[in-house]
N, CA, C and O atoms as a DFTB+ gen file, in Angstrom:
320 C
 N C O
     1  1      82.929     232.316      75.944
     2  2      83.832     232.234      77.066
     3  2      83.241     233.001      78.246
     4  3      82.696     234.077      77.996
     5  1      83.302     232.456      79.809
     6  2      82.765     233.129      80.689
     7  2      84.191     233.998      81.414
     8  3      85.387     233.719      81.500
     9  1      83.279     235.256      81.891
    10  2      84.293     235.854      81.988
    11  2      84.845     235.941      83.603
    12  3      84.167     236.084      84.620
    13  1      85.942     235.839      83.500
    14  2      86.730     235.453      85.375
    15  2      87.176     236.373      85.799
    16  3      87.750     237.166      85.052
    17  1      87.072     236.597      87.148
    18  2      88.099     237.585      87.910
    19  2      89.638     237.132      87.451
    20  3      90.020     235.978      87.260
    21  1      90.591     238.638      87.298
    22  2      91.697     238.145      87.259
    23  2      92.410     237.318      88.705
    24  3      92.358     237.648      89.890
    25  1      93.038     236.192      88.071
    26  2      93.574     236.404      89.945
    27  2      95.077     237.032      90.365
    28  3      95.460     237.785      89.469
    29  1      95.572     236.982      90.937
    30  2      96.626     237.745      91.617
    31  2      97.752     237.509      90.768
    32  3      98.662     238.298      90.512
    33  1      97.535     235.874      90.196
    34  2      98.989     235.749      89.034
    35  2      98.978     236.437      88.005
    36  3     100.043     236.803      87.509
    37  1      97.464     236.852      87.310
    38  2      97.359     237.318      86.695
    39  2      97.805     239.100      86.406
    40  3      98.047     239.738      85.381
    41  1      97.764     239.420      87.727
    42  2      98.041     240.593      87.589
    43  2      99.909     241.281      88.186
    44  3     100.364     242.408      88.381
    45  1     100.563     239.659      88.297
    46  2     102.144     239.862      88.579
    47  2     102.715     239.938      87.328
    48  3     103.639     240.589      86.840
    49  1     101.859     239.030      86.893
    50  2     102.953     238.876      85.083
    51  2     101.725     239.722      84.247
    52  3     100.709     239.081      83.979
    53  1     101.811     241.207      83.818
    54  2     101.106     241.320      82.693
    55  2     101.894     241.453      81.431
    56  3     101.066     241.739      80.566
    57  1     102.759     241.407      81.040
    58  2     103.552     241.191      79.998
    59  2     103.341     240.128      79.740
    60  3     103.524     239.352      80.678
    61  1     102.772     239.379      78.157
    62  2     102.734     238.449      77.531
    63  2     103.833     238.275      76.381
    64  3     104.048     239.205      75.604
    65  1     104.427     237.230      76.301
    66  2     104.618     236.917      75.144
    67  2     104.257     235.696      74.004
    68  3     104.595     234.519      74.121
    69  1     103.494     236.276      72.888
    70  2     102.826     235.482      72.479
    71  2     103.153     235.262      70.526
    72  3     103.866     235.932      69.779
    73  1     102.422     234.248      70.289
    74  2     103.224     233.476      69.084
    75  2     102.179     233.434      68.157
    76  3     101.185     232.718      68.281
    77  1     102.480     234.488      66.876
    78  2     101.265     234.653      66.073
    79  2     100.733     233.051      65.527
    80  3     101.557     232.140      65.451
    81  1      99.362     232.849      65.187
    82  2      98.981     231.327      64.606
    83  2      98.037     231.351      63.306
    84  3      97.458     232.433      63.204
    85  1      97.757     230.504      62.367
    86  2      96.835     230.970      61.731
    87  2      95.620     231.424      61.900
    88  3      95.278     231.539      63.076
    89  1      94.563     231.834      60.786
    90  2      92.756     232.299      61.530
    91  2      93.137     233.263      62.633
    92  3      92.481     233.281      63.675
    93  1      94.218     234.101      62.437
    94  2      94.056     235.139      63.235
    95  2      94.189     234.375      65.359
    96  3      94.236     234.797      66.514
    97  1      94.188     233.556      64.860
    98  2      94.628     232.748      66.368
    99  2      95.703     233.089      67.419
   100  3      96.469     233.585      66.594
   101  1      96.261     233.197      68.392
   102  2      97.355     233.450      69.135
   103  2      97.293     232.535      70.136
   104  3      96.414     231.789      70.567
   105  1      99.025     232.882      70.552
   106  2      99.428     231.491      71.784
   107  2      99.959     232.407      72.868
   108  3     100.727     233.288      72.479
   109  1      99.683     232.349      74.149
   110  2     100.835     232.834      75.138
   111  2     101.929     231.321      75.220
   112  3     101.720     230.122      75.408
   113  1     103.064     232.117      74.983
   114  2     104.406     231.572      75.048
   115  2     104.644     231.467      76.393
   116  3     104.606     230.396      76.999
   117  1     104.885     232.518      76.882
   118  2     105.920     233.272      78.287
   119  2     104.699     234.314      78.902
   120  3     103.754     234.786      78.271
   121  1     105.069     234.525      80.458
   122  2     104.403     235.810      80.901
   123  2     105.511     236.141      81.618
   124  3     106.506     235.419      81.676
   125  1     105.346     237.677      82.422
   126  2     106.566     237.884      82.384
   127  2     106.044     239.296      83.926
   128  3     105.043     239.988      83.736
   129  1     106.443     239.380      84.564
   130  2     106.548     240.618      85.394
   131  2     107.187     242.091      84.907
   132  3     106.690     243.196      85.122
   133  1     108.387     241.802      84.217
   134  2     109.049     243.076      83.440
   135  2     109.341     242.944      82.204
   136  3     110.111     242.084      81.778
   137  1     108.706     243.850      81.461
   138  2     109.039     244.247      80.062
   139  2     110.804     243.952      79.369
   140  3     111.260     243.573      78.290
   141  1     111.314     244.336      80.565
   142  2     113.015     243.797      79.982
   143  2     113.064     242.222      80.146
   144  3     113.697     241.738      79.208
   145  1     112.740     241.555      80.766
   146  2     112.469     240.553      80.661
   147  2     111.590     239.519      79.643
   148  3     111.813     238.333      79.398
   149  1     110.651     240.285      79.205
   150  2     110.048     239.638      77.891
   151  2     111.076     240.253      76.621
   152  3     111.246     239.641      75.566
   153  1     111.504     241.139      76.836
   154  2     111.914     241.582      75.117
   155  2     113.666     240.805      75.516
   156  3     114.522     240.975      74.648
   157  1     113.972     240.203      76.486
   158  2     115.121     239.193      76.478
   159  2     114.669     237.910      75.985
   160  3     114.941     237.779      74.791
   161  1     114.125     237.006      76.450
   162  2     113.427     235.993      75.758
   163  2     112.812     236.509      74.611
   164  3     112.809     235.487      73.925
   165  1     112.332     237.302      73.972
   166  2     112.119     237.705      72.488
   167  2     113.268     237.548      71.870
   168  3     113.220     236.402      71.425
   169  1     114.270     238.022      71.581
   170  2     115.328     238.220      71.250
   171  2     115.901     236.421      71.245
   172  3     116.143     235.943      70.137
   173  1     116.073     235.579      72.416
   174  2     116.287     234.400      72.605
   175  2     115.516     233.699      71.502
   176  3     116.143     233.052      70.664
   177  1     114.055     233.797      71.447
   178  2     113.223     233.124      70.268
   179  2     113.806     233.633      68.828
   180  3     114.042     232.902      67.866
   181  1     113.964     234.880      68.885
   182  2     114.289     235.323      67.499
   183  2     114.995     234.940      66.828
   184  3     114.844     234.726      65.625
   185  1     116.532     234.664      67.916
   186  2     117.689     233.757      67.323
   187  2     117.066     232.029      66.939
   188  3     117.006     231.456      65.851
   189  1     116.745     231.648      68.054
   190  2     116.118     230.358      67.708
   191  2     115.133     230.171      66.485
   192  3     115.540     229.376      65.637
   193  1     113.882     230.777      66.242
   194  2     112.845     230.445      65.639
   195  2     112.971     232.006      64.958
   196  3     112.520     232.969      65.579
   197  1     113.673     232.184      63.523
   198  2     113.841     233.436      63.522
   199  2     112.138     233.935      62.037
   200  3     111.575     234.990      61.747
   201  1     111.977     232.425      61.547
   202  2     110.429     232.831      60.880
   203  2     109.426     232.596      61.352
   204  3     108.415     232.593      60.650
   205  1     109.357     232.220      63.184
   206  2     108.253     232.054      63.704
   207  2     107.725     233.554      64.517
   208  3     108.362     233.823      65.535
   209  1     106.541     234.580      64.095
   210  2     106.242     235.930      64.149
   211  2     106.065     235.988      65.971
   212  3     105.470     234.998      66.397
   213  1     106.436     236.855      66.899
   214  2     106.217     236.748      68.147
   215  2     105.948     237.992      68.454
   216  3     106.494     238.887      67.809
   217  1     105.092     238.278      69.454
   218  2     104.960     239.780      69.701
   219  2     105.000     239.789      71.079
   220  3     104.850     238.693      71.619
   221  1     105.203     240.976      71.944
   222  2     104.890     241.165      73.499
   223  2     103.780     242.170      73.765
   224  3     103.676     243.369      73.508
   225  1     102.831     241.118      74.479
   226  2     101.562     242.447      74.719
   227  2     101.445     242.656      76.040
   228  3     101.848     241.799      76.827
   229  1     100.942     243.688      76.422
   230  2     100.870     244.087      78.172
   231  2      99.224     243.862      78.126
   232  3      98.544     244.553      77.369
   233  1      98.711     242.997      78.860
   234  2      97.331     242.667      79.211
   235  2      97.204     243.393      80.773
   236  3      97.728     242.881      81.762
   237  1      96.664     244.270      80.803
   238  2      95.989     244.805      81.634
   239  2      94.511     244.581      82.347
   240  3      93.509     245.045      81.803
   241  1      94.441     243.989      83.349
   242  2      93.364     242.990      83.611
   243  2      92.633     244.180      84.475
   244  3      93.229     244.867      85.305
   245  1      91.415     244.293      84.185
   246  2      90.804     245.418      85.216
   247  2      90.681     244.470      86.425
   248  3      90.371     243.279      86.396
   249  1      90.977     245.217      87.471
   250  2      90.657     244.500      89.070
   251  2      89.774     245.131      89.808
   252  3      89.699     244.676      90.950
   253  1      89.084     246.003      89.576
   254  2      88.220     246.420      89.904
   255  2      86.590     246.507      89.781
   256  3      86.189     247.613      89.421
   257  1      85.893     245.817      89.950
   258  2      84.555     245.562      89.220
   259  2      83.249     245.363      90.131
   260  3      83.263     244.714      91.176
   261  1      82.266     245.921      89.671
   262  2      81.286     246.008      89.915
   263  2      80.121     244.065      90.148
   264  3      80.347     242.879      89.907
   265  1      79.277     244.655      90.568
   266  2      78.263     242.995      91.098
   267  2      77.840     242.548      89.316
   268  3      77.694     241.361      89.023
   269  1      77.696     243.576      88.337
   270  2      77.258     243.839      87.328
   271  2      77.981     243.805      86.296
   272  3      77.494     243.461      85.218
   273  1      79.782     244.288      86.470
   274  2      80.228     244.736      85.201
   275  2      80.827     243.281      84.603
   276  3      80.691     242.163      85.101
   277  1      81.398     243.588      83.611
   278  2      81.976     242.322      83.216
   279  2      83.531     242.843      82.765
   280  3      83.748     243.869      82.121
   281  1      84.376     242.061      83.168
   282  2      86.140     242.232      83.089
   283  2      86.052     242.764      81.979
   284  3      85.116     242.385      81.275
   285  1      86.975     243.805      81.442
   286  2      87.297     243.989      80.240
   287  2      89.062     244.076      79.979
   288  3      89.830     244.912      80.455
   289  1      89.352     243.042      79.159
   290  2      90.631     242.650      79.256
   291  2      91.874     243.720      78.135
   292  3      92.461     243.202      77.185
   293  1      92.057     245.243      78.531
   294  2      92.743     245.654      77.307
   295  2      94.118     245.119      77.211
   296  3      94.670     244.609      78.186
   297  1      94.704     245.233      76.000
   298  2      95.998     245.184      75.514
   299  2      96.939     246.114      74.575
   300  3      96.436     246.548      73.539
   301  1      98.500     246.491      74.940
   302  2      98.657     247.241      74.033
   303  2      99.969     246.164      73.443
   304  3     100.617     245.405      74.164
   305  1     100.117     246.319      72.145
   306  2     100.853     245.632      71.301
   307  2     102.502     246.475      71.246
   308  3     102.582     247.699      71.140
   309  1     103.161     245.984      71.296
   310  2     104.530     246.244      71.656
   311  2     105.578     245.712      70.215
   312  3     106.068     244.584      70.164
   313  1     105.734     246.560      69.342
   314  2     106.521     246.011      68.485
   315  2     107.635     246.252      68.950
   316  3     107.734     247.145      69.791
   317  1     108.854     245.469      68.500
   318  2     110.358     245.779      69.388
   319  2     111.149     245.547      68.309
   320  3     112.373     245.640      68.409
């Protein structure tokens, strides 16, 4: 995968919510601007799809970068 500047959407919604898959695979579901806002639609899926596994991660997109560096995309995992 080549690696991209984030762009500006990227860095309104960093709250993901995403939908565990097999092979260790994942889906973004939802993105989200506020954390109360993803763990509401969590809650919405939960009732709906209550054995399908969902988590909310905050992707933090570095925006700052060098002619040289390459994005490094962290995440922290949010159990709720």
């Amino acid at each position: 995968m080549i690696p991209k500047q984030p762009t500006y959407r990227d860095r309104l919604q960093p709250w993901h919510l995403i939908r565990h898959l097999p092979n260790c695979q994942r889906l973004t579901v939802a993105r989200f601007a506020r954390r109360p806002d993803a763990e509401s639609y969590l809650n919405a899926l939960r009732r709906l799809m209550p054995a399908v596994p969902h988590t909310i991660v905050f992707v933090n997109a570095v925006s700052v970068l060098n002619e040289n560096s390459v994005p490094i995309e962290t995440q922290l995992q949010i159990e709720v």
